[in-house]
C-alpha positions as CSV (number, residue, x, y, z in Angstrom):
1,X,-16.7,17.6,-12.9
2,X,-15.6,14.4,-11.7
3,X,-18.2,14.2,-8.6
4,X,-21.3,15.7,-7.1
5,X,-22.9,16.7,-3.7
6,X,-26.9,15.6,-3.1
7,X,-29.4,15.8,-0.3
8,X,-30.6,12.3,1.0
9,X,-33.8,12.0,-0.3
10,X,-36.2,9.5,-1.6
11,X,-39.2,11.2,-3.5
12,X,-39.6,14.8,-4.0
13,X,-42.9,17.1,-4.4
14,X,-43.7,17.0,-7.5
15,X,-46.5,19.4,-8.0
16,X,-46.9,22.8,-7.6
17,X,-50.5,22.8,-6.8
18,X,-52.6,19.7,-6.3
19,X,-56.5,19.6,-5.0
20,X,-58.4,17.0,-4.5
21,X,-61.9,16.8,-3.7
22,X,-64.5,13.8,-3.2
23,X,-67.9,14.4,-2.6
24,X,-69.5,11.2,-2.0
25,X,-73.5,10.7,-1.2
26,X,-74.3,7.1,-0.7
27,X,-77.4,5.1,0.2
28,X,-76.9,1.3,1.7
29,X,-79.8,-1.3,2.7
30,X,-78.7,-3.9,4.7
31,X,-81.1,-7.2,5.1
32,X,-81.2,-10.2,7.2
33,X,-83.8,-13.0,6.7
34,X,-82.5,-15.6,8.5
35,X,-82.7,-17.6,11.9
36,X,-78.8,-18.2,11.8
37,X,-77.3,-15.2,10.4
38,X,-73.8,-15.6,10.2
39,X,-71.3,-12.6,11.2
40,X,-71.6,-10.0,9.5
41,X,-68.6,-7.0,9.6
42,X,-71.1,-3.8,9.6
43,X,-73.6,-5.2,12.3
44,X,-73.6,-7.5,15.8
45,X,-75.2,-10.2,16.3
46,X,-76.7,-11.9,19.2
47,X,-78.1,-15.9,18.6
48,X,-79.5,-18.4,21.6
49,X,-80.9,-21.5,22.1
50,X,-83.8,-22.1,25.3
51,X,-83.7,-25.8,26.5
52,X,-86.0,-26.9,29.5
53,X,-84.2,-29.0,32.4
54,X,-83.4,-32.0,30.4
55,X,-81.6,-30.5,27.5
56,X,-85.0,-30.3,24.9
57,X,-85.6,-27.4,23.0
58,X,-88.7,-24.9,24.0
59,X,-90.2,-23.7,20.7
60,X,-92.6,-20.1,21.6
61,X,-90.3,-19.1,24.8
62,X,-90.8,-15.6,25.0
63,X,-87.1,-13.7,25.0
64,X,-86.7,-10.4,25.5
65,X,-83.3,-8.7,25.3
66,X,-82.8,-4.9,27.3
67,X,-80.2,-2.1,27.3
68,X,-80.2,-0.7,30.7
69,X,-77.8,2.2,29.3
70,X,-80.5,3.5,27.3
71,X,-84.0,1.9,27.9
72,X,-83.6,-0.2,25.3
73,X,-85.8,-3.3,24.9
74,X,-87.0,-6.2,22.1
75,X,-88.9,-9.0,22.3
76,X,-89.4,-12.0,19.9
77,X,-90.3,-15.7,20.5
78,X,-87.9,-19.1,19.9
79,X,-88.8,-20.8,16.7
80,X,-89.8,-24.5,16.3
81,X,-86.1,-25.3,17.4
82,X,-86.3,-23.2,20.4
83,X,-83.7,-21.0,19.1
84,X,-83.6,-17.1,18.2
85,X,-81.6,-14.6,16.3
86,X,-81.5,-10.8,16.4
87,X,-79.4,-10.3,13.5
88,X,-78.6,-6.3,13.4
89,X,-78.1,-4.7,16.6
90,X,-75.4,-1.8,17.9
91,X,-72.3,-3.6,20.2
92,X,-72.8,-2.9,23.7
93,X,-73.9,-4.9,26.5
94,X,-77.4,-6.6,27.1
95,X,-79.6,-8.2,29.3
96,X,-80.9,-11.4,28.2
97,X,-84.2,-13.3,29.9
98,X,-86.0,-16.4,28.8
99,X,-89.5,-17.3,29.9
100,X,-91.8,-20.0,29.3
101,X,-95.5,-21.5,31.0
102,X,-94.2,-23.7,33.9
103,X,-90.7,-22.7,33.6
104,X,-88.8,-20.5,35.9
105,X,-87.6,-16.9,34.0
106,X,-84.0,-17.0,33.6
107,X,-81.5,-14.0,33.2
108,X,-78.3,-13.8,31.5
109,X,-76.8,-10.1,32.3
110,X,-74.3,-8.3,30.6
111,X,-74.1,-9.8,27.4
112,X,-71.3,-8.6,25.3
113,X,-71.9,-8.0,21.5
114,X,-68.7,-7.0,19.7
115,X,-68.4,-4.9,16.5
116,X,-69.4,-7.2,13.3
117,X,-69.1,-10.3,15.8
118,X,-71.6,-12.7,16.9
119,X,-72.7,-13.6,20.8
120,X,-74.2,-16.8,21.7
121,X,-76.2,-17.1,24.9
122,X,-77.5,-20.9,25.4
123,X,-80.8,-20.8,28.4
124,X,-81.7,-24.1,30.1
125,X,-85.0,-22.9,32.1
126,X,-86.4,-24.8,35.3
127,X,-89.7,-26.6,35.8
128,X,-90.7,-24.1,38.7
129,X,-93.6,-21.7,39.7
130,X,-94.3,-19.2,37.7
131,X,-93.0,-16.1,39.7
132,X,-90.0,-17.1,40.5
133,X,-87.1,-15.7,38.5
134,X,-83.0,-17.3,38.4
135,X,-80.8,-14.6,37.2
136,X,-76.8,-15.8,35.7
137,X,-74.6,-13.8,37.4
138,X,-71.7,-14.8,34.9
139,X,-71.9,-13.3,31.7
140,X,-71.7,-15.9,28.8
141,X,-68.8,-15.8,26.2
142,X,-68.6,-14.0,22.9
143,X,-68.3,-16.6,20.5
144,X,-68.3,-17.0,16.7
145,X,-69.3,-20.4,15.6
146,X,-70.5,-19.4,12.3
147,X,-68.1,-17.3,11.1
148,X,-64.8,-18.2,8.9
149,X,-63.1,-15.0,8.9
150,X,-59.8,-14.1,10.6
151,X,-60.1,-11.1,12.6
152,X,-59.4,-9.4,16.0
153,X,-61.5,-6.6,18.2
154,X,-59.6,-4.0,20.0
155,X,-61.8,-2.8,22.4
156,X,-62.5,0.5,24.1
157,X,-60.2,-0.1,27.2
158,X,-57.5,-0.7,25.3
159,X,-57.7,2.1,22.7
160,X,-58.1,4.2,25.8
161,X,-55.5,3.1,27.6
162,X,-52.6,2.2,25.0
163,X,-50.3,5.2,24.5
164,X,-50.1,6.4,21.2
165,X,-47.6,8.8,19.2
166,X,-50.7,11.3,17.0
167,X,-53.3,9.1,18.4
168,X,-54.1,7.4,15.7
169,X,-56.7,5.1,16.7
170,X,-56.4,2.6,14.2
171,X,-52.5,1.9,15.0
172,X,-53.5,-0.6,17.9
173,X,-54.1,-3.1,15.1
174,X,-50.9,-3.5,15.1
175,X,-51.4,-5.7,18.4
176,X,-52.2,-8.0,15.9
177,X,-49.3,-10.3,14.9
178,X,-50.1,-10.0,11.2
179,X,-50.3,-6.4,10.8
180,X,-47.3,-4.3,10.2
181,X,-46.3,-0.5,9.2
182,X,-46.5,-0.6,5.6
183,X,-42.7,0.0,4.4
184,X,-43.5,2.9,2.7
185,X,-45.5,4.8,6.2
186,X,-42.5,4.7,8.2
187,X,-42.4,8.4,7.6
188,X,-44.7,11.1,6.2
189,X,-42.9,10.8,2.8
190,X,-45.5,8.3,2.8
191,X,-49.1,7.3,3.7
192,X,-49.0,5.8,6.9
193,X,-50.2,2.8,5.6
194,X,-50.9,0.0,7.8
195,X,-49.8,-3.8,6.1
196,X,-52.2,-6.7,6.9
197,X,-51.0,-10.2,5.7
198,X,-48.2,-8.7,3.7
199,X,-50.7,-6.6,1.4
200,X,-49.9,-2.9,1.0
201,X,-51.6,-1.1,2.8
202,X,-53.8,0.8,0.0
203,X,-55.7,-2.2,-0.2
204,X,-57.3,-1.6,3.1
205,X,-61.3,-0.7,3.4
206,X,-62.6,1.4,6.6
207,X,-65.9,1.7,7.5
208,X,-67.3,3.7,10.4
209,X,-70.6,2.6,11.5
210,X,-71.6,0.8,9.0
211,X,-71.0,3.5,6.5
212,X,-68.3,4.0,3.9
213,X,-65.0,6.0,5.2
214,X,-62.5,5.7,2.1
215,X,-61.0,8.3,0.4
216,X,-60.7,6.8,-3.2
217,X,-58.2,9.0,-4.5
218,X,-54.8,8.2,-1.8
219,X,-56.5,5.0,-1.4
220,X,-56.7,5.9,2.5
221,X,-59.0,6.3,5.6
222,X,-61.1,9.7,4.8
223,X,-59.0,13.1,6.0
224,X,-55.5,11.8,5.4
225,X,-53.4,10.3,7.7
226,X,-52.3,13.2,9.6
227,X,-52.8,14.1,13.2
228,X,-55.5,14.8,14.3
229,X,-57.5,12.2,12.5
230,X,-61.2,12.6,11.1
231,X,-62.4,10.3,14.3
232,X,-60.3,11.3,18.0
233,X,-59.5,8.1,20.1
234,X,-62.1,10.0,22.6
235,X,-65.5,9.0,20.7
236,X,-64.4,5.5,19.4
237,X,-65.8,2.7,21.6
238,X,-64.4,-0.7,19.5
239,X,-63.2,-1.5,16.4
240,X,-62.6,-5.1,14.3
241,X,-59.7,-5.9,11.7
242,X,-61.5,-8.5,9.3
243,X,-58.1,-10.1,7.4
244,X,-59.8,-12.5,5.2
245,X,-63.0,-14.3,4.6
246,X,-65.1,-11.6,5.4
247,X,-68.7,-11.3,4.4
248,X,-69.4,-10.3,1.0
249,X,-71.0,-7.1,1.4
250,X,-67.7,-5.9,2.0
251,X,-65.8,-7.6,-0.6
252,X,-64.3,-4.8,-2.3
253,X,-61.4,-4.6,-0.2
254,X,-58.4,-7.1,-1.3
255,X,-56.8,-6.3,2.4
256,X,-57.9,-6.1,6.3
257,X,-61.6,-4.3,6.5
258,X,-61.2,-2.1,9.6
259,X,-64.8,-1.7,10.6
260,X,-65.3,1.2,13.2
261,X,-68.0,1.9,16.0
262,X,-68.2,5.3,17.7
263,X,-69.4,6.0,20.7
264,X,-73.3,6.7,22.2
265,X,-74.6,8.9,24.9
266,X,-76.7,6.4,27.5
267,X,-79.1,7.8,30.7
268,X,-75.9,9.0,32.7
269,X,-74.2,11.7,32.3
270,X,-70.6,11.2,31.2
271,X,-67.8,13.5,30.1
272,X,-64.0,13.0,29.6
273,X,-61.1,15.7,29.6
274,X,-57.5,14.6,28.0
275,X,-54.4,16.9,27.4
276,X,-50.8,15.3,26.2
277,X,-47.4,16.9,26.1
278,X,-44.3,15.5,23.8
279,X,-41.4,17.8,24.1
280,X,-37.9,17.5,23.3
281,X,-37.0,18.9,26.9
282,X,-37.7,15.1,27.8
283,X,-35.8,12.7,25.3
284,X,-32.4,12.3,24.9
285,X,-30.8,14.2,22.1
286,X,-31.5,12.8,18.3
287,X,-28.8,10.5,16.9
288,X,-26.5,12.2,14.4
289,X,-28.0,15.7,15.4
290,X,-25.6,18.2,16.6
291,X,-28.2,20.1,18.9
292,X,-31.7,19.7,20.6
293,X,-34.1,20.4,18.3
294,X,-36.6,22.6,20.3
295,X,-40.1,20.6,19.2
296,X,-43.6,20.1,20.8
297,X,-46.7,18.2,20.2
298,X,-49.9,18.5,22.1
299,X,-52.9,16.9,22.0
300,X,-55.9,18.5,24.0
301,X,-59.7,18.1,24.3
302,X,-62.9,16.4,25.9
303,X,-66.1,14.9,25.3
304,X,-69.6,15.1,27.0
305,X,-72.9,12.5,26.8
306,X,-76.0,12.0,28.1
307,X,-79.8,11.5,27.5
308,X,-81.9,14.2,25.8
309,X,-84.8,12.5,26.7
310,X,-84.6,9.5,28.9
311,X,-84.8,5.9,27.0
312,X,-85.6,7.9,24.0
313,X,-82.7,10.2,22.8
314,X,-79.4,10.7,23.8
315,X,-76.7,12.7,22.4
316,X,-72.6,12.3,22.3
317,X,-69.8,14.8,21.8
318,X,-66.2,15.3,21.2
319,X,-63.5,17.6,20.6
320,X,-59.8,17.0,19.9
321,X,-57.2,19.7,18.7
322,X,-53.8,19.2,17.9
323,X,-50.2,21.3,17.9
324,X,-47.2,20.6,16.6
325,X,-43.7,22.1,16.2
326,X,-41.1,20.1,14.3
327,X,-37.6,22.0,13.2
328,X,-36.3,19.9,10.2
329,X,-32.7,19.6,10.5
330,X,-31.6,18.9,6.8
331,X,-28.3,17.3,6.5
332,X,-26.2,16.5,3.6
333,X,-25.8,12.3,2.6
334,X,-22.3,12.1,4.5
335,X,-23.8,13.7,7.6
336,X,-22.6,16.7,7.3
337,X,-23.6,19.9,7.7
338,X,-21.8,22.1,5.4
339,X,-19.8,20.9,1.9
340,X,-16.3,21.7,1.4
341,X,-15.0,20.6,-2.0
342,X,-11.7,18.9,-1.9
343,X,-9.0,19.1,-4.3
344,X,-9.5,15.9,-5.6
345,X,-13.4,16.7,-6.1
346,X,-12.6,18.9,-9.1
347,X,-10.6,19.4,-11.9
348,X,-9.3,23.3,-12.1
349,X,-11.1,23.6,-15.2
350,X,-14.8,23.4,-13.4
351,X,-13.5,24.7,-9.9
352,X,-15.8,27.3,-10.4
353,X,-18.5,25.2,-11.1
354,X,-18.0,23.0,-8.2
355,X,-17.8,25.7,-5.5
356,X,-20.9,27.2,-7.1
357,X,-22.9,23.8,-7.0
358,X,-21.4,23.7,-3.1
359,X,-22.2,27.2,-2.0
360,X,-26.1,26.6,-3.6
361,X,-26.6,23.0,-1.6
362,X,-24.9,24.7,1.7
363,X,-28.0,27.9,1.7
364,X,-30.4,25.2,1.5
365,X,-28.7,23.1,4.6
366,X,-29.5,24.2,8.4
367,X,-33.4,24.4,9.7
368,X,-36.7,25.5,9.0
369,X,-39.8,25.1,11.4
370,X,-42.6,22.6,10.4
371,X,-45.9,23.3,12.1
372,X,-49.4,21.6,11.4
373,X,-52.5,22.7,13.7
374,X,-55.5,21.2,13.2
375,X,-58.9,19.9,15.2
376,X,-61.6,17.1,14.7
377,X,-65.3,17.6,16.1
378,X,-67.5,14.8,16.2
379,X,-71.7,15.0,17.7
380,X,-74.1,12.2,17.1
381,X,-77.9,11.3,18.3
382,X,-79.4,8.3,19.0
383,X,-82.7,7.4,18.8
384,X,-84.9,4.6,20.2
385,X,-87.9,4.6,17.9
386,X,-89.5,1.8,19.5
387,X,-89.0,-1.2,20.7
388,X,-88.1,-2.8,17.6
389,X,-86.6,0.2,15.4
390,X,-82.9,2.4,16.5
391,X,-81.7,5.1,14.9
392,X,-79.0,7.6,14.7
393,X,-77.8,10.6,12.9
394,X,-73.8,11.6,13.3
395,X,-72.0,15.0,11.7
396,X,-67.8,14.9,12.2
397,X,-65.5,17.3,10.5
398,X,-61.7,17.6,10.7
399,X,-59.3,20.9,9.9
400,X,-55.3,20.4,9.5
401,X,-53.0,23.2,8.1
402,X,-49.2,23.8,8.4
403,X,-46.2,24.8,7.1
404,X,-43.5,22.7,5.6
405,X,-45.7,20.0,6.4
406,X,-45.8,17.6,3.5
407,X,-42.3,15.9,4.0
408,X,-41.1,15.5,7.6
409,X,-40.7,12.3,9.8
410,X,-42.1,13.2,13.2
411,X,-39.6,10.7,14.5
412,X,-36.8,12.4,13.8
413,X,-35.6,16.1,12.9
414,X,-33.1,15.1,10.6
415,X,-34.1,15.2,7.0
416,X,-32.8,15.6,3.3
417,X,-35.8,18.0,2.0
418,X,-34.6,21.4,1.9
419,X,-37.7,24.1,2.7
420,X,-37.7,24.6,-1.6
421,X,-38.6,20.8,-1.5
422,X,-41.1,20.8,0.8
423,X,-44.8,22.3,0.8
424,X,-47.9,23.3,3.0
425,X,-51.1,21.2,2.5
426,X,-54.5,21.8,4.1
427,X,-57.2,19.4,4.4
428,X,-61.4,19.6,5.4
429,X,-63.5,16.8,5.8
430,X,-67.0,16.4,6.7
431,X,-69.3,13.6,6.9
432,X,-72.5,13.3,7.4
433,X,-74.2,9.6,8.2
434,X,-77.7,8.4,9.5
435,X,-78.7,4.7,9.9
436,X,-82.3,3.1,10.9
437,X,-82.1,-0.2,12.0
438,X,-85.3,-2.3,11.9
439,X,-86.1,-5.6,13.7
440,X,-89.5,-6.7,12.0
441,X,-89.4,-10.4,12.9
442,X,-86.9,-12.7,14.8
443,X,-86.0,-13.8,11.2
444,X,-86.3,-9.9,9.6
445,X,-84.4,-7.4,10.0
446,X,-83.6,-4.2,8.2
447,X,-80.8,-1.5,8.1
448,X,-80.9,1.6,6.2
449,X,-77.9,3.8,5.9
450,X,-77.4,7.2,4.5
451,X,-74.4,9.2,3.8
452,X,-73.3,12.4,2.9
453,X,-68.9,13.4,2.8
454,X,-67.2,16.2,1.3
455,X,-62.9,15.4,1.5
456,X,-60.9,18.3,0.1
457,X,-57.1,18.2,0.0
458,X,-54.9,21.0,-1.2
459,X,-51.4,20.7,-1.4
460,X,-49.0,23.7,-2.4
461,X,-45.1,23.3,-3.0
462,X,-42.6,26.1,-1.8
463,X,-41.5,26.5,-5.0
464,X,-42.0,26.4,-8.7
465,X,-38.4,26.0,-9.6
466,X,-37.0,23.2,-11.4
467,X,-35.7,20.5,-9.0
468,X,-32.3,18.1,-9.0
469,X,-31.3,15.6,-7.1
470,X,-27.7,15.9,-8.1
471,X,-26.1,19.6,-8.6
């Protein structure tokens, strides 16, 4: 035989059955003791300096920093430099009043703390009588002036409002001009990876607040890298992508650290609805298809907040379930769709043989629907302990099956894995996670995290025969 036929392909399923299962239970104490903390990725920081009306420092000003969302309120006094520094608090936005004897109190509203980031609000307070309050309309900038690291936020109206093919959350860090689709994601043959820097994208780290979100055996974000993740867009408020010179509590990671924040219910009600629709019905016909591959995805679900008790406990959430049809198209390397052996392919001795090999890669040619179905749920309660003590206890679960689901490129219908080279895989996740965080002191403060995560992935080929490239 002088020449052979092959499908385009650039891996194959190896295994006929392969499970893997993590169960992880981890327990992490975070501790600040410090007037300046720097930035630190799993935790906020806010930082200020009182001055009276000709720029000297007020040592003993009494500050006092609020939540209206939530009732939310903590108090502490400027040290001997007239500075303070609440070193571990949830992102959000506060309120932030400075008072002092003889000087007038002074309100900075709507103080924005981003995910592992630190805000500095700087007070200059006016000899003036005692009742009389000046509030700053103009909320101060987040600034880092402590911090080394390279990193970005994307924030909640931009993960909300940036379209997204699966919804995949953390794909909007690719806003970032150093991040790129790993080579190997650009289809499912692969991970999905994301590439900060130039580093493959294995070497990333995820946390969700605060807690650990890895799955150690693909070296990925915890419930694969399938639609629909183990966190919806829906209950995500922000999240940071740390390149380098991040703290070094987190120092395992030799990539990006994508540290994650999900969302809280506050003293309004709130509640969210969301359906998408792909279909082929509105694209233009696939290059080097011959027909219009009849596929769908859709993306459907909502999410509901609000206070349990007001000020004290408020609960948040979601819901997100996810359909898909894909028809994989296979196609021969030279585009075709059915082998004819040419004279010149074959000697007469192996005709025979040839026509065989043809007539074998031809049954495995044509289409084959690939489906996955699957749903992420997502509930967590907050608690405000007290006035110097916030806690919060969060359970999320995910669910994806399919069919002929482990190789396809959602991009396109055209592939080179016949349905004997392809497989079904099924995945469940659950996570469990609490945190307390304490603020003892303005130089003391305290968080205590606990986590519980069971990740099991099955995968299943759609046969147990021997495989070839090359026939």
């Amino acid at each position: 035989m002088r020449s052979c036929f092959s499908l385009v392909a650039a891996r194959r399923f190896r295994h006929i059955f392969c499970r893997q299962s993590a169960l992880i239970v981890c327990v992490g104490i975070g501790l600040t003791l410090s007037p300046t903390t720097a930035a630190q990725n799993g935790v906020t920081s806010l930082q200020g300096i009182i001055e009276d009306a000709s720029g000297a420092r007020i040592p003993s000003a009494a500050i006092t920093i609020t939540d209206p969302s939530r009732g939310f309120h903590l108090d502490a006094k400027t040290d001997g430099q007239g500075s303070f520094n609440f070193g571990m608090l949830p992102p959000g936005r506060y309120d932030v009043s400075a008072a002092a004897p003889g000087m007038a109190t002074k309100t900075s509203r709507d103080v924005e703390l981003l995910v592992g980031g630190v805000s500095v609000v700087h007070l200059r307070l006016a000899p003036v009588a005692p009742s009389q309050t000046i509030t700053v309309s103009a909320a101060p900038l987040a600034v880092e002036t402590q911090s080394g690291e390279v990193s970005n936020v994307v924030t909640q109206s931009e993960i909300g409002g940036l379209p997204l093919n699966g919804r995949r959350f953390t794909d909007l860090a690719l806003l970032s001009p150093d991040v790129i689709q790993d080579p190997r994601g650009q289809t499912s043959d692969s991970n999905g990876d994301l590439s900060v820097g130039g580093v493959r994208g294995f070497q990333n780290s995820f946390l969700v607040d605060g807690t650990d979100d890895n799955n150690s055996f693909f070296a990925q974000a915890r419930g694969g890298y399938r639609a629909p993740y183990q966190f919806s867009n829906e209950v995500i408020q922000e999240f940071r992508v740390s390149k380098n010179s991040y703290s070094a509590e987190l120092g395992r990671s030799g990539s990006a650290v994508f540290n994650v924040v999900t969302k809280s219910g506050t003293n309004n009600w709130h509640s969210t609805g969301f359906y998408y629709l792909r279909d082929r019905a509105f694209d233009a016909q696939q290059p080097y298809a011959s027909s219009q591959p009849d596929d769908r995805q859709q993306q459907f679900g909502g999410t509901l907040g609000g206070p349990i008790r007001k000020d004290r406990i408020f609960f948040y959430a979601g819901f997100d379930q996810h359909l898909l049809t894909v028809p994989s198209v296979v196609q021969f390397a030279n585009g075709a769709n059915v082998i004819v052996p040419q004279p010149a392919d074959y000697d007469y001795t192996d005709k025979s043989l040839v026509f065989a090999a043809a007539q074998k890669l031809n049954s495995m040619g044509g289409s084959y629907p690939t489906t996955m179905q699957g749903n992420a749920g997502f509930a967590k309660i907050d608690f405000n302990l007290s006035s110097r003590q916030l806690a919060f206890v969060r359970v999320s679960t995910s669910r994806l099956t399919g069919t002929n689901n482990v190789f396809f490129d959602p991009s396109s219908p055209i592939t080179g894995y016949a349905a004997t080279a392809n497989g079904t895989d099924a995945v469940q996740t659950e996570s469990v996670a609490a945190a307390l965080i304490s603020s003892w002191t303005n130089r003391l403060a305290t968080n205590l995290r606990v986590q519980f995560s069971h990740d099991v992935q099955n995968f299943v080929s759609n046969s147990d025969e021997p495989w070839k490239q090359d026939l």
